[in-house]
VOPAGU-2260 file (C-alpha; in pm, 1 decimal, decimal comma):
REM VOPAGU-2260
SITE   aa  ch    i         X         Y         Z
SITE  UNK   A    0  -10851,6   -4944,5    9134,5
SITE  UNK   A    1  -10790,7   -5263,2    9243,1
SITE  UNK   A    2  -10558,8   -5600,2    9165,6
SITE  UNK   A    3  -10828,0   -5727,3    8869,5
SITE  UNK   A    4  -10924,9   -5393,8    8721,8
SITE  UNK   A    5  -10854,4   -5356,1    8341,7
SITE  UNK   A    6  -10775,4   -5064,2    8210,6
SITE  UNK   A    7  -11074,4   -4975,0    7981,3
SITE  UNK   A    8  -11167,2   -4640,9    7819,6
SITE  UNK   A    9  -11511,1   -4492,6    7912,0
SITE  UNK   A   10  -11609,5   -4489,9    7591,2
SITE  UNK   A   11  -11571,2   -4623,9    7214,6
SITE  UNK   A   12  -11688,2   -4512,6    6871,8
SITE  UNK   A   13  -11817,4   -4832,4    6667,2
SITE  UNK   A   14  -11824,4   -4796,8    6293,1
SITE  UNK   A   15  -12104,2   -5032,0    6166,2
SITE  UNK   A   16  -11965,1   -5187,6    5832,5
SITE  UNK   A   17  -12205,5   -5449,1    5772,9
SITE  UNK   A   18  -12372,0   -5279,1    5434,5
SITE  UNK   A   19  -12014,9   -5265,0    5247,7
SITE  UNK   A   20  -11807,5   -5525,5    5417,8
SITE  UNK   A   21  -12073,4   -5737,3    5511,9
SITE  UNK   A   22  -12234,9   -5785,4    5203,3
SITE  UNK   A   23  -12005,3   -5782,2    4960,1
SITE  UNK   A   24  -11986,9   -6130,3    4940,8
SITE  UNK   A   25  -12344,0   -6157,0    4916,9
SITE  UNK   A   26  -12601,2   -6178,3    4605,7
SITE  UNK   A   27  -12696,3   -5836,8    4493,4
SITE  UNK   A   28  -12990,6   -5735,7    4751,4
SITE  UNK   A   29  -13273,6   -5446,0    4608,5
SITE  UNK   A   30  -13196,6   -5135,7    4699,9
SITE  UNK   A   31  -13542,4   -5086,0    4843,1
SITE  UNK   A   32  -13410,1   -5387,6    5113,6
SITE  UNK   A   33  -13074,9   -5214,6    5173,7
SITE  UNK   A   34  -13308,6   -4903,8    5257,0
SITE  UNK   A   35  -13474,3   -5106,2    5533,1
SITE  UNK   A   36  -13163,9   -5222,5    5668,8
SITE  UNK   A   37  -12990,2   -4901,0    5681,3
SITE  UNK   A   38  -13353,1   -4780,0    5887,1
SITE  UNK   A   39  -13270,2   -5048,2    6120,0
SITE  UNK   A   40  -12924,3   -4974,6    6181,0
SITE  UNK   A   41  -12978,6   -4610,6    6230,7
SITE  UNK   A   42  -13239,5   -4740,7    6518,5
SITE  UNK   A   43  -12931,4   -4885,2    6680,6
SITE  UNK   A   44  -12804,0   -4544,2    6765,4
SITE  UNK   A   45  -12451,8   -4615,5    6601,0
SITE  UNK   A   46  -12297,7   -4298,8    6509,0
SITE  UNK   A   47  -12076,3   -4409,9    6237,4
SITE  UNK   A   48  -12162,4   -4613,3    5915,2
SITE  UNK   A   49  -11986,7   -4728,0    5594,3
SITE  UNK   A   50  -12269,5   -4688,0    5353,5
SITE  UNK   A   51  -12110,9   -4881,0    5029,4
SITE  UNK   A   52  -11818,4   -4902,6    4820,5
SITE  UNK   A   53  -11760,2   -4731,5    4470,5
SITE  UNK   A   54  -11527,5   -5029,0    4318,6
SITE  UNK   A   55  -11602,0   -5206,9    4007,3
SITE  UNK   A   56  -11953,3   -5344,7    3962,0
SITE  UNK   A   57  -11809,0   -5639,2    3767,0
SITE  UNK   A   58  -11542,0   -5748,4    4075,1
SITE  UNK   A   59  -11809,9   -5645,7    4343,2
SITE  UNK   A   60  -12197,7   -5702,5    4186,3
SITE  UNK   A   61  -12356,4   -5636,3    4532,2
SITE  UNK   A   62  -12234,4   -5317,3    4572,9
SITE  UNK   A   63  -12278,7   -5143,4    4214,8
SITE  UNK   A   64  -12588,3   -4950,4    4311,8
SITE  UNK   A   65  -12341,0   -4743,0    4548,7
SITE  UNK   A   66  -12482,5   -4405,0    4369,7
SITE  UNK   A   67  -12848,6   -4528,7    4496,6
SITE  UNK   A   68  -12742,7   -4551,5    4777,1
SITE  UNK   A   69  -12540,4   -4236,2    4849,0
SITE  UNK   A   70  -12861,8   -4045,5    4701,0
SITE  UNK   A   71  -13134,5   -4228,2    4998,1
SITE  UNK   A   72  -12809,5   -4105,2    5321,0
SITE  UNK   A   73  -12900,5   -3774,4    5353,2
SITE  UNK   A   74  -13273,9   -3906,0    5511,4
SITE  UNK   A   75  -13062,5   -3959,4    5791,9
SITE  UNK   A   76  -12885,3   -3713,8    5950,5
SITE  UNK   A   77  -12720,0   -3792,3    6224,7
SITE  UNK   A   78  -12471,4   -4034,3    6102,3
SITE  UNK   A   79  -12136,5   -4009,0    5987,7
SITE  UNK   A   80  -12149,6   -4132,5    5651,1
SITE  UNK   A   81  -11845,5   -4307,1    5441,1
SITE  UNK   A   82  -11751,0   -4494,7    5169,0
SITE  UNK   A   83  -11469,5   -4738,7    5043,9
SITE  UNK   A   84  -11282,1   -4668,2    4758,2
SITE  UNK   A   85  -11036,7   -4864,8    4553,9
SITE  UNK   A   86  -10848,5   -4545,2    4364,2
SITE  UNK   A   87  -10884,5   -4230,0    4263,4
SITE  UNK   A   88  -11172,2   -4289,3    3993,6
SITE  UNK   A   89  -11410,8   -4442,7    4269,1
SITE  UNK   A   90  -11337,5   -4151,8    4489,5
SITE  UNK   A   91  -11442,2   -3897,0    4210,4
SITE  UNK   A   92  -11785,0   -4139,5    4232,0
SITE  UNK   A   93  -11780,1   -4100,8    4583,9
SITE  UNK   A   94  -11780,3   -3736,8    4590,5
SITE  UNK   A   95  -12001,3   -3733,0    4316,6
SITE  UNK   A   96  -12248,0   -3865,7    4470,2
SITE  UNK   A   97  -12189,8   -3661,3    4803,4
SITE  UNK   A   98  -12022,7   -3872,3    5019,7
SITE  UNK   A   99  -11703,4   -3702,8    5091,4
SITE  UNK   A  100  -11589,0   -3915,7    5427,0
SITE  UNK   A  101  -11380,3   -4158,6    5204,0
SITE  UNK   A  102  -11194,2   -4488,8    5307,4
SITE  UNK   A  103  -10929,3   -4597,7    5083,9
SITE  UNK   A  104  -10782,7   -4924,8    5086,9
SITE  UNK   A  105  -10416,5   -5034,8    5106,4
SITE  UNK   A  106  -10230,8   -5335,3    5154,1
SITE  UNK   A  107   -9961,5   -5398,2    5365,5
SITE  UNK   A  108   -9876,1   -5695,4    5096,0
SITE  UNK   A  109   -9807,6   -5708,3    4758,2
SITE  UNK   A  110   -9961,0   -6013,7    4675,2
SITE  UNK   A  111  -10299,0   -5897,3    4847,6
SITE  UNK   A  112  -10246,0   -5550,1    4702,4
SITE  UNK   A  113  -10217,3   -5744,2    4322,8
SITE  UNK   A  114  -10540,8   -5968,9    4365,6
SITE  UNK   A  115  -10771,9   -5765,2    4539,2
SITE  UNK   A  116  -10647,7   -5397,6    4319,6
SITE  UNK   A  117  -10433,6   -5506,7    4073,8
SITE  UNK   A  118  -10124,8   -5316,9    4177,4
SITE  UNK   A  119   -9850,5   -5293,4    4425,2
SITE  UNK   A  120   -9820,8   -5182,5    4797,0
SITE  UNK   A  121   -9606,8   -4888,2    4620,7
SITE  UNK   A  122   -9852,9   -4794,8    4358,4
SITE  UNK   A  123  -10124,0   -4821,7    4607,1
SITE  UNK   A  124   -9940,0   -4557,4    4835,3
SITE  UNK   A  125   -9895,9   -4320,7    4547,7
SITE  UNK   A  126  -10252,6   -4282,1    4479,8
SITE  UNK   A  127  -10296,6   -4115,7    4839,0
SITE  UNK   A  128  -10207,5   -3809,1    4786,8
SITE  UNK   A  129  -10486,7   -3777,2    4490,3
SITE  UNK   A  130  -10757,3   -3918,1    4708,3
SITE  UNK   A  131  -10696,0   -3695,9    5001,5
SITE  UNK   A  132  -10696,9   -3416,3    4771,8
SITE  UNK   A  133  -11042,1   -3518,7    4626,2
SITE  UNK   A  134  -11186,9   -3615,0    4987,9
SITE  UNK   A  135  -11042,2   -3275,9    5155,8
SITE  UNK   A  136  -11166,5   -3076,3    4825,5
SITE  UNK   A  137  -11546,8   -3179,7    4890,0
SITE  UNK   A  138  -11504,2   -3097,2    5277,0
SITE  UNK   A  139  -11504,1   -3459,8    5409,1
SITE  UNK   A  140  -11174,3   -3689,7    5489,1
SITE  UNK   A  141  -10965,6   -3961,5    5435,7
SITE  UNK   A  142  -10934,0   -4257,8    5636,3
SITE  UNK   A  143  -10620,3   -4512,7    5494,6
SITE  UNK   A  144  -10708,8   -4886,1    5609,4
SITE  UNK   A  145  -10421,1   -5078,7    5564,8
SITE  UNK   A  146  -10545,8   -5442,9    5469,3
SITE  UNK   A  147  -10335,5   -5775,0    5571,6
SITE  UNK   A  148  -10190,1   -5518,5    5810,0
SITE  UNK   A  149  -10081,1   -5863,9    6018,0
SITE  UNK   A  150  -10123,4   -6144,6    5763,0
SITE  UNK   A  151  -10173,6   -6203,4    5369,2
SITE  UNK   A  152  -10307,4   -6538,2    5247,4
SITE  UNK   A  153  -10046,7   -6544,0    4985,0
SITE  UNK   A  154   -9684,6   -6348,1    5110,5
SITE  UNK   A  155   -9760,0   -6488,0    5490,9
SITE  UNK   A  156   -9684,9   -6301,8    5790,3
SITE  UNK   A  157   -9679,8   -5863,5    5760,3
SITE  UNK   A  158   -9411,9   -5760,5    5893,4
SITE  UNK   A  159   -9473,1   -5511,2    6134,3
SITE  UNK   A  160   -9201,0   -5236,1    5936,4
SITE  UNK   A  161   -9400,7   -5299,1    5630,2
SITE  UNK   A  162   -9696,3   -5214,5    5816,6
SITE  UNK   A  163   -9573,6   -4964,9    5967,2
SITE  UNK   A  164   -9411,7   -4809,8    5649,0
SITE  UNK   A  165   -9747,4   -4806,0    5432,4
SITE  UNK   A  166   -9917,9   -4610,6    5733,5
SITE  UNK   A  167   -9616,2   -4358,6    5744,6
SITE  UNK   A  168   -9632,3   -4306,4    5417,9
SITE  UNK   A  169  -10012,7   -4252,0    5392,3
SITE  UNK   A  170  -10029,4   -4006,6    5690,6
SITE  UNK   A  171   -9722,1   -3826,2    5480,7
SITE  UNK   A  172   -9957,9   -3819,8    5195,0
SITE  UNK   A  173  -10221,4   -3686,8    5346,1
SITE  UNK   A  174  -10408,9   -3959,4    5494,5
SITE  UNK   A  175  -10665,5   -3763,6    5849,9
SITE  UNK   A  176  -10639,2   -4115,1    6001,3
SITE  UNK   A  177  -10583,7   -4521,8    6018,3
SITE  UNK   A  178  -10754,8   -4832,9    6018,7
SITE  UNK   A  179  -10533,6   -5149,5    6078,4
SITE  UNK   A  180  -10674,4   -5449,4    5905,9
SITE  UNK   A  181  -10668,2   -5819,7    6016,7
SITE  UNK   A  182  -10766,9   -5878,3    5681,4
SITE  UNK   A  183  -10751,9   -6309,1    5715,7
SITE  UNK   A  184  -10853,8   -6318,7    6058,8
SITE  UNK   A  185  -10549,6   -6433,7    6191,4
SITE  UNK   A  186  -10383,0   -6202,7    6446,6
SITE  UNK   A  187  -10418,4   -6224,2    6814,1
SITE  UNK   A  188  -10399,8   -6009,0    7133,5
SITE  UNK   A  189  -10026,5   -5980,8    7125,7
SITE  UNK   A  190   -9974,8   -5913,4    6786,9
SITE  UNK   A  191  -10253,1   -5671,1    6789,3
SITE  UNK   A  192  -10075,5   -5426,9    7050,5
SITE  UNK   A  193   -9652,2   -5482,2    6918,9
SITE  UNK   A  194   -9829,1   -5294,8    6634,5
SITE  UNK   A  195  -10066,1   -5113,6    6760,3
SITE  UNK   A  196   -9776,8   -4963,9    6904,8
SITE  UNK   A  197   -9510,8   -4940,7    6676,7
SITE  UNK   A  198   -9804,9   -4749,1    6433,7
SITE  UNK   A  199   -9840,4   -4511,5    6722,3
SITE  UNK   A  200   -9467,1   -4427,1    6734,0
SITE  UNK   A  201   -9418,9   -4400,7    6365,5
SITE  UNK   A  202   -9747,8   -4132,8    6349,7
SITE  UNK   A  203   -9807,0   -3967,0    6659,8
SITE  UNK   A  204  -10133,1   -3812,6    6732,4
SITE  UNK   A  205  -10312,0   -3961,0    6439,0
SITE  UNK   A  206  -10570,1   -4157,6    6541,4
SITE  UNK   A  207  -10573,9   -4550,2    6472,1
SITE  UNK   A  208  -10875,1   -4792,2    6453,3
SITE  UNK   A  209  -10896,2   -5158,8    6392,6
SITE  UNK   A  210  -11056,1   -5393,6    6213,0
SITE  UNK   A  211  -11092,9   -5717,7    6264,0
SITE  UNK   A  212  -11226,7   -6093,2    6106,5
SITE  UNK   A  213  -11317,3   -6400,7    6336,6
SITE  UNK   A  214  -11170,1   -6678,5    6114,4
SITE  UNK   A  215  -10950,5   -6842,8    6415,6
SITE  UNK   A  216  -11213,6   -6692,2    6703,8
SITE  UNK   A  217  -11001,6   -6452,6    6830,8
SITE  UNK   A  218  -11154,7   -6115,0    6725,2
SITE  UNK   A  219  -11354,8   -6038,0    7013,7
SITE  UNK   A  220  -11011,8   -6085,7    7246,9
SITE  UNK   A  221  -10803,1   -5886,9    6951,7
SITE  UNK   A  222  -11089,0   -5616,5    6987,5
SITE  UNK   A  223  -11037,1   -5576,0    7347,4
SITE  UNK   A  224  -10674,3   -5605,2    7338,4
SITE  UNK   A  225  -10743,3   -5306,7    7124,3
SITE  UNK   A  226  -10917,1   -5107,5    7336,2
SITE  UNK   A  227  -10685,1   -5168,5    7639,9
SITE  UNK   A  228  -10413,3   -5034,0    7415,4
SITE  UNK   A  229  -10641,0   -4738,4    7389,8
SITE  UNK   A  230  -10800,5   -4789,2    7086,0
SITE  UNK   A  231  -11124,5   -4584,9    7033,0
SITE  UNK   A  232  -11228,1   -4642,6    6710,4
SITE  UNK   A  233  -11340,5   -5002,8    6601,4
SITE  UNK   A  234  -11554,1   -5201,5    6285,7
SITE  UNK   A  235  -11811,2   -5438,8    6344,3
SITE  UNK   A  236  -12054,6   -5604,1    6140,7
SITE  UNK   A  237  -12424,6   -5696,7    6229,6
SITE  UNK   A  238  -12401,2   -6071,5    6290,3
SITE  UNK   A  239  -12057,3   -6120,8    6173,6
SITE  UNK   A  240  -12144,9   -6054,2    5757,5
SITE  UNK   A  241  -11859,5   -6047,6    5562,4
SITE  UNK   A  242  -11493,0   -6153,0    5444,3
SITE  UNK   A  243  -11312,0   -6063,5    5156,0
SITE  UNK   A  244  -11382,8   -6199,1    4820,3
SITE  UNK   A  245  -11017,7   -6142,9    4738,5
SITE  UNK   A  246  -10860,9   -6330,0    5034,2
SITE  UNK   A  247  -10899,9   -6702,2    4998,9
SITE  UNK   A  248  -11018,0   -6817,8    5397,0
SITE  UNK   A  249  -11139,3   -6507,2    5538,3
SITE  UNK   A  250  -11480,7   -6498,8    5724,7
SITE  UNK   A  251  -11690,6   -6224,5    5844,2
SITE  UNK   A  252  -11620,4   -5964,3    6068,1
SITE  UNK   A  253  -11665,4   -5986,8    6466,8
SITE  UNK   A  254  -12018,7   -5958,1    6522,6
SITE  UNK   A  255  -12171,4   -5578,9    6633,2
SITE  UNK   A  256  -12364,9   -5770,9    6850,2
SITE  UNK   A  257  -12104,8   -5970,9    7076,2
SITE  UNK   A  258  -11867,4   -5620,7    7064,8
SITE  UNK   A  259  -12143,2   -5442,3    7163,3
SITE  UNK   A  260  -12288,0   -5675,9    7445,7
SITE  UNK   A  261  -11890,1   -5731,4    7552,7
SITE  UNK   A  262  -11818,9   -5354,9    7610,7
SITE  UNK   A  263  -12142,6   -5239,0    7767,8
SITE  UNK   A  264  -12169,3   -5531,6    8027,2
SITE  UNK   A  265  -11747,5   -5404,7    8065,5
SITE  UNK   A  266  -11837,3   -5073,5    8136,2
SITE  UNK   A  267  -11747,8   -4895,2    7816,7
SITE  UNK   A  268  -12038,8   -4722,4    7628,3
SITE  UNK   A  269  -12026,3   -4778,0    7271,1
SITE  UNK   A  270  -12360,5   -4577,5    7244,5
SITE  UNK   A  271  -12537,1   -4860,7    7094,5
SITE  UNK   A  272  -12892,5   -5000,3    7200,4
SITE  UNK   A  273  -12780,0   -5372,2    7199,3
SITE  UNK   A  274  -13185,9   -5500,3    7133,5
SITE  UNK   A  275  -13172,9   -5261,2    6849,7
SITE  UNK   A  276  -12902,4   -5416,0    6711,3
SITE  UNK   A  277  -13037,8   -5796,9    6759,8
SITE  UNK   A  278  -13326,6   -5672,1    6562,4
SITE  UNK   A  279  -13110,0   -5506,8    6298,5
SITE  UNK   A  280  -12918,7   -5836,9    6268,3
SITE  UNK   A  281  -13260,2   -6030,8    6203,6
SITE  UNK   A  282  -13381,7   -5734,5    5911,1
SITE  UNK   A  283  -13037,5   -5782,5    5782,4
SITE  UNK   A  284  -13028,7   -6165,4    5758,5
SITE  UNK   A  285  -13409,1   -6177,5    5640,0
SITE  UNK   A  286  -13314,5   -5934,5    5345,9
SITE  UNK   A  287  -13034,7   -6214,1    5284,1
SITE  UNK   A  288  -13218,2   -6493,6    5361,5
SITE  UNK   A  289  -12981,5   -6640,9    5514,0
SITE  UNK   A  290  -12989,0   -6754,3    5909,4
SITE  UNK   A  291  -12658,6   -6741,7    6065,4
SITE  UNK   A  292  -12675,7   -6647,1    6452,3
SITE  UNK   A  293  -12350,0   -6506,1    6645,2
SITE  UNK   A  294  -12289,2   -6634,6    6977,1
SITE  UNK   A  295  -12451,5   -6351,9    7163,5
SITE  UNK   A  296  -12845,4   -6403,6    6971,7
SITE  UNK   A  297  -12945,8   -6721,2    7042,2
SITE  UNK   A  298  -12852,8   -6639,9    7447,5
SITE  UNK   A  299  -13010,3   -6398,1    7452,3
SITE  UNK   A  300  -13318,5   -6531,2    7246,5
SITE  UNK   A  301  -13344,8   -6783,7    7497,7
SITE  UNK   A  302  -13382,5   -6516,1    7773,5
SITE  UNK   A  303  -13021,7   -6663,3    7943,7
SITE  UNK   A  304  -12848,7   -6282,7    7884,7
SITE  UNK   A  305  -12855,9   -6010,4    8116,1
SITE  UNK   A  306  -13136,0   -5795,3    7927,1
SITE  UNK   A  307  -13304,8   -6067,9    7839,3
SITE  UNK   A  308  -13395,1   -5997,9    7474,8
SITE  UNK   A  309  -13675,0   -6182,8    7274,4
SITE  UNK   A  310  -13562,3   -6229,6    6948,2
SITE  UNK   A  311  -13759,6   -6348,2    6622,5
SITE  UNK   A  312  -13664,3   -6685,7    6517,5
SITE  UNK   A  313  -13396,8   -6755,2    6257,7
SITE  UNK   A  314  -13504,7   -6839,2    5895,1
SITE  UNK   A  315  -13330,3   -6904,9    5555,6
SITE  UNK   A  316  -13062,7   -7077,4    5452,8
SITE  UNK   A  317  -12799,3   -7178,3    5716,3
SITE  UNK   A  318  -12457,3   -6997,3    5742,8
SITE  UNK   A  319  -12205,6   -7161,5    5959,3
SITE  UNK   A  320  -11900,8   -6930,2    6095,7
SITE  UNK   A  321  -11626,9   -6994,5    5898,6
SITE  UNK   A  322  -11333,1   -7179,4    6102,9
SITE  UNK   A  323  -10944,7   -7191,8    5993,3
């Protein structure tokens, strides 16, 4: 090793979360579209994919045919399916419906915790323990992401013992692992490892992803701060879909894509056929309609990347990133 080496793992797991996440914000898409997307991502070679979300149909319309979709996963074998769930009544859908690898959302904040599930932090935590019990009873697990895990659009700045708390206190409950959430798209590099760190500490030898939004451009660096730290497990969306409809100001998630194309040409497999992925974006947007290109598409569209991928041109309605 020499003076300019980073330290990089040789290899990350990448949990594709553009068909919950990604389109939640989006107008309710046919289910026989969602099927062709999913066929696209699976072509990608991802390993991991969050399917859909059982929450309420009313707060989230684009994601209420979550028990179509559960029935059309088991086509598809090799993928580790999951689901997010709000509480304990949309993981009894989940499992229902035979997806058993559940995510549960909690938030570091109250005031995110009251407008996106109507509750407390506290009351948020309690309903682990019920949720594990249901995931662990139908042979899957539980994954706790902790939303505004940095930053809430309406308490501020997360402190990191808050944090930190709400992901004791879920591991204590029963909680297999952790997903830190930068919910608003705020955090950055630094801020990213002081808690990467002080999670580590509080819950050793559980394993911790991230998640991360692009509002102030800083994802991709947050993601690789990330995996210097160590960090194995990350979410990406195709082309950046996504944001929560709860947090006023967040935009979609780093781009599958640009994490993709900035790991590989790093060194660090992600297992992930990047041209598969450009294509998945375009199924994905043309489903939508929509035409909003990361950075790393139109490069490589116009042959100036390293692989030199020919992509189909965009169509539909523009869809600017979303800046702070």
């Amino acid at each position: 090793m020499n003076d300019f080496d980073l330290v990089l793992p040789a290899e990350v797991d990448i949990r594709e979360v553009g068909m919950r996440d990604g389109l939640q914000l989006e107008a309710p898409v046919p289910i026989g579209a969602k099927l062709e997307m999913l066929e696209a991502l699976v072509a990608t070679g991802v390993r991991r994919i969050e399917a859909t979300s059982f929450v309420s149909p009313k707060a989230v319309p684009a994601l209420a045919d979550a028990d179509q979709v559960a029935a059309e996963l088991s086509r598809w074998g090799d993928v580790h399916w999951s689901a997010l769930v709000a509480n304990p009544r949309g993981a009894s859908r989940a499992v229902d419906s035979g997806v058993s690898n559940l995510e549960y959302v909690v938030s570091a904040s109250d005031g995110h915790s009251r407008a996106n599930a109507g509750r407390s932090t506290a009351e948020a935590v309690g309903a682990v323990g019920e949720i594990a019990e249901l995931a662990h009873g139908a042979g899957g697990s539980l994954e706790v992401i902790i939303a505004t895990a940095w930053d809430c659009p309406f308490d501020g700045r997360t402190p990191i013992t808050r944090t930190v708390d709400v992901a004791r206190a879920a591991v204590t409950a029963g909680a297999d692992q952790l997903c830190l959430g930068d919910t608003i798209g705020t955090t950055t590099p630094l801020r990213v490892v002081q808690l990467l760190d002080a999670v580590r500490r509080a819950c050793p030898g559980v394993a911790v992803g991230v998640h991360f939004h692009d509002t102030r451009g800083t994802g991709q660096a947050n993601a690789l701060a990330a995996v210097q730290a160590g960090v194995v497990q990350l979410d990406s969306s195709v082309g950046g879909l996504g944001g929560c409809p709860f947090a006023p100001g967040a935009s979609g998630n780093i781009a599958t894509e640009e994490l993709v194309y900035m790991l590989e040409e790093s060194g660090v497999r992600t297992g992930l056929d990047l041209n598969a992925v450009l294509a998945s974006a375009y199924t994905c947007f043309a489903s939508l309609d929509i035409a909003r290109p990361s950075y790393t598409r139109p490069a490589l569209r116009r042959g100036t990347g390293p692989r030199g991928a020919a992509a189909p041109a965009a169509r539909g309605r523009a869809r600017p990133r979303a800046t702070c």
